[in-house]
Backbone as CSV, one residue per row, in Angstrom:
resi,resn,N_x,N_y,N_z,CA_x,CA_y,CA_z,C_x,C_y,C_z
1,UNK,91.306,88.918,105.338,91.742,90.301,105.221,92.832,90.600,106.247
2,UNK,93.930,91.216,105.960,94.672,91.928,106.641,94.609,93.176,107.411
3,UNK,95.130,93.275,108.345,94.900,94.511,109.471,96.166,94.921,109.207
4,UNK,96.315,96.322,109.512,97.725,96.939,109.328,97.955,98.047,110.478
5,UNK,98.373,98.627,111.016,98.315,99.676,112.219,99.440,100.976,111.442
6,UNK,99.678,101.897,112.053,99.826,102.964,111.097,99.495,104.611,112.614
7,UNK,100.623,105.373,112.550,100.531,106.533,112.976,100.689,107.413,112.348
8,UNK,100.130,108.481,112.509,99.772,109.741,111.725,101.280,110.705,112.529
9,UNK,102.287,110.608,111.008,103.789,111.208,112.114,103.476,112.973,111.291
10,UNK,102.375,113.164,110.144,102.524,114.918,110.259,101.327,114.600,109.296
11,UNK,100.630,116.161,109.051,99.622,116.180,108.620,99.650,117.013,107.769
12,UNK,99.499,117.610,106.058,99.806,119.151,105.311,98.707,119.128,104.681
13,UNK,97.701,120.075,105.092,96.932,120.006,103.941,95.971,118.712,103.926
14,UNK,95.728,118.532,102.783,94.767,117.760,102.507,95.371,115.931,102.676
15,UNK,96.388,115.992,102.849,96.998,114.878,103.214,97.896,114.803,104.488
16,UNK,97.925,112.901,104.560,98.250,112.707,106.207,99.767,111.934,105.604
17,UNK,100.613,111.742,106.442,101.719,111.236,106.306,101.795,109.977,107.436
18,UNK,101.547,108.561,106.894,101.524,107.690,108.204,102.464,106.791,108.435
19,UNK,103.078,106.030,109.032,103.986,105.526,109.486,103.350,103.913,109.940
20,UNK,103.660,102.914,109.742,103.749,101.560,109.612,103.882,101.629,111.436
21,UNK,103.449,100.692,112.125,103.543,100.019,113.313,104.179,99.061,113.747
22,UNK,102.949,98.113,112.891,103.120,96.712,113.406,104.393,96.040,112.617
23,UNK,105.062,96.737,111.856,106.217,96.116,110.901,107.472,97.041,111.055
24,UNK,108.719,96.588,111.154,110.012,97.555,111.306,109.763,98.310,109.505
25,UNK,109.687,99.705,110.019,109.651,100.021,108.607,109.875,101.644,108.889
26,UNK,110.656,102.454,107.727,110.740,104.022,108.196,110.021,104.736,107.326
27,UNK,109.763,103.675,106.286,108.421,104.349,105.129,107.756,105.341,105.462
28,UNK,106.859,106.379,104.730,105.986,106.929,105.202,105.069,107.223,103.794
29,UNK,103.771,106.655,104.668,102.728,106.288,103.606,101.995,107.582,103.276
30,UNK,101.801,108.257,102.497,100.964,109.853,101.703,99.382,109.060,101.578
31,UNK,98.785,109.656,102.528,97.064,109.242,102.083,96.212,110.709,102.311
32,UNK,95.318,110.441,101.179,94.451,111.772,101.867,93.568,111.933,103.084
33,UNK,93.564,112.839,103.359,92.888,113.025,104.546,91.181,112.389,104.403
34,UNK,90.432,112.835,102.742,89.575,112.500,102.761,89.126,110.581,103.170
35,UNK,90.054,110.054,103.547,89.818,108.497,103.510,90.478,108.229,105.012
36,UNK,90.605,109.345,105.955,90.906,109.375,106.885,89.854,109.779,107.865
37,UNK,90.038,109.317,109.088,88.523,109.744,110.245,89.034,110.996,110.192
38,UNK,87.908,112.060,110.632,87.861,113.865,110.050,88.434,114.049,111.747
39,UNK,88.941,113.308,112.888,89.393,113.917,113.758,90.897,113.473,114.529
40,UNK,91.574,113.181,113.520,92.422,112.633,113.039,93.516,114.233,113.766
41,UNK,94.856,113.706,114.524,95.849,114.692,114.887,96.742,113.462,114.589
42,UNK,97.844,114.524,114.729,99.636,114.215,114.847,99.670,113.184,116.014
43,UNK,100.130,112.244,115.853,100.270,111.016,117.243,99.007,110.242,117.242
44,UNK,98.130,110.545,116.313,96.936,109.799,116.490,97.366,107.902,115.721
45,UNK,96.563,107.054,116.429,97.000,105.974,115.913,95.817,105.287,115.118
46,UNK,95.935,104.594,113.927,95.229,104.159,113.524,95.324,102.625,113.026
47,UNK,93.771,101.864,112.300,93.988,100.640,112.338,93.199,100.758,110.597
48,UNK,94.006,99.891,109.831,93.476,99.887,108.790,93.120,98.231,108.479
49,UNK,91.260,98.103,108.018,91.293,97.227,107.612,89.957,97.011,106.544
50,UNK,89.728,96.099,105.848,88.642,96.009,105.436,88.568,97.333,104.365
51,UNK,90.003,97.620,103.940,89.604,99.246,102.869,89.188,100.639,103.940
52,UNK,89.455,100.480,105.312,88.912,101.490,106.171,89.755,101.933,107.121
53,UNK,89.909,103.128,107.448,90.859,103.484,108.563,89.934,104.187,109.570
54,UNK,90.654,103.370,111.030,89.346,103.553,111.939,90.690,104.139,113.388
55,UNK,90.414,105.210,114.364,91.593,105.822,114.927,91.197,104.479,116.359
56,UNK,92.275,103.924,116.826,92.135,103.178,117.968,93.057,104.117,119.591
């Protein structure tokens, strides 16, 4: 399984807007909040793996 890292660059609503880390990239990934940890802010960093996003 792959690990991916990912910052939370804005938040609207029911969805998070995240941003790639570990890879040069300016993408920004649309996920819902519901599949996100519930204490989740702007600058928060996260680690996705295993189908799970966990804030490090």
């Amino acid at each position: 399984m792959e690990t991916w890292y990912y910052e939370v660059v804005s938040i609207d609503g029911d969805y998070a807007n995240l941003k790639r880390t570990d890879t040069e990239s300016e993408e920004l990934k649309l996920v819902a909040r519901a599949l996100l940890p519930p204490e989740i802010t702007e600058g928060s960093r996260l680690k996705y793996e295993m189908m799970s996003y966990s804030i490090i």
